[in-house]
Phi, psi and omega in degrees: 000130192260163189315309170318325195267293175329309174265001165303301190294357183236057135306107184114346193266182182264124175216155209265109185272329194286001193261007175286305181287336163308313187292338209262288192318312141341271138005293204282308134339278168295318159313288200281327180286326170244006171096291169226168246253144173334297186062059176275335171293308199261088172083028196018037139065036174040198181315325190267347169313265167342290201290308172312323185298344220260335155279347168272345159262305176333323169295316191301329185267018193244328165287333172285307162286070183330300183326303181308335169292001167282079194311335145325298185309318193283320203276352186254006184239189188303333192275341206276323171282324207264339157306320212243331165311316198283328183297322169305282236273343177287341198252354175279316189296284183299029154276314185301336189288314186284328174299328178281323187288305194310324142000269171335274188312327187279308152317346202205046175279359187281343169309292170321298125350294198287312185349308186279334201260320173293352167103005201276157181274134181231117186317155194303294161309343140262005173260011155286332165359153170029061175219031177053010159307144161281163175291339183288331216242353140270337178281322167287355177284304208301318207292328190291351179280326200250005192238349191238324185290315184288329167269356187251281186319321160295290166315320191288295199292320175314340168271307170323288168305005179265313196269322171275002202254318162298345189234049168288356165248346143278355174256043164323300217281350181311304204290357215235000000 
């Protein structure tokens, strides 16, 4: 049963869309920003899925939990390795991308070029490519793109669907 069929089936019920629209908004993310996809729809998207989500609750539980804000503290508690484990492996998965589009690009830039000059779309990491960046100062451009797009993004529509869903008898013409 795919997520679309999970919310067919609960039609009439109170149901939690964000973490649907998070996968999707990922996806989405992970396209324009690297070049590829994510797969956050399918099967919530292997390791790097897993491991960003798994830093957005640390954050999250760091916001909640005063105490953890305390750089001693969070560094002496449990949560402080499985934070910094998601984080590697998460900051690995894009080194590898950027390690491959750089490849890619250093092989094909006339490729790359004509892309642009034909109007054709190119991910945020490539067209930063060959701008004398180093890979760390692109894998942090990327991450911020993809940690600030994906969650502002995911939270907006998920409010949009909240708000269309309380006034649904004023939104006649969206469906039209």
């Amino acid at each position: 049963m795919n997520d679309l069929d999970k919310i067919n089936s609960r039609i009439g019920e109170c149901t939690d869309v964000y973490p649907y629209v998070a996968l999707c908004t990922l996806d989405a993310i992970c396209r324009t920003a690297m070049g590829v996809s994510g797969k956050a729809q399918h099967g919530n998207g292997g390791d790097f899925v897993k491991n960003l989500e798994t830093v957005f609750k640390v954050w999250q539980q760091r916001m909640v939990q005063i105490w953890l804000q305390i750089p001693i503290l969070f560094s002496l508690s449990n949560i402080k390795k499985v934070h910094d484990e998601a984080v590697k492996s998460t900051l690995q998965f894009t080194e590898k991308v950027i390690k491959e589009k750089h490849e890619e690009w250093e092989m094909s830039k006339d490729e790359y070029y004509k892309k642009l000059e034909d109007g054709g779309k190119l991910a945020f990491l490539d067209l930063m490519l060959g701008n004398g960046m180093t890979d760390n100062e692109l894998r942090d451009e990327t991450m911020t793109i993809i940690i600030g797009g994906q969650e502002t993004t995911a939270t907006e529509l998920s409010f949009a669907l909240l708000i269309i869903n309380r006034h649904a008898s004023r939104c006649t013409r969206i469906g039209s």
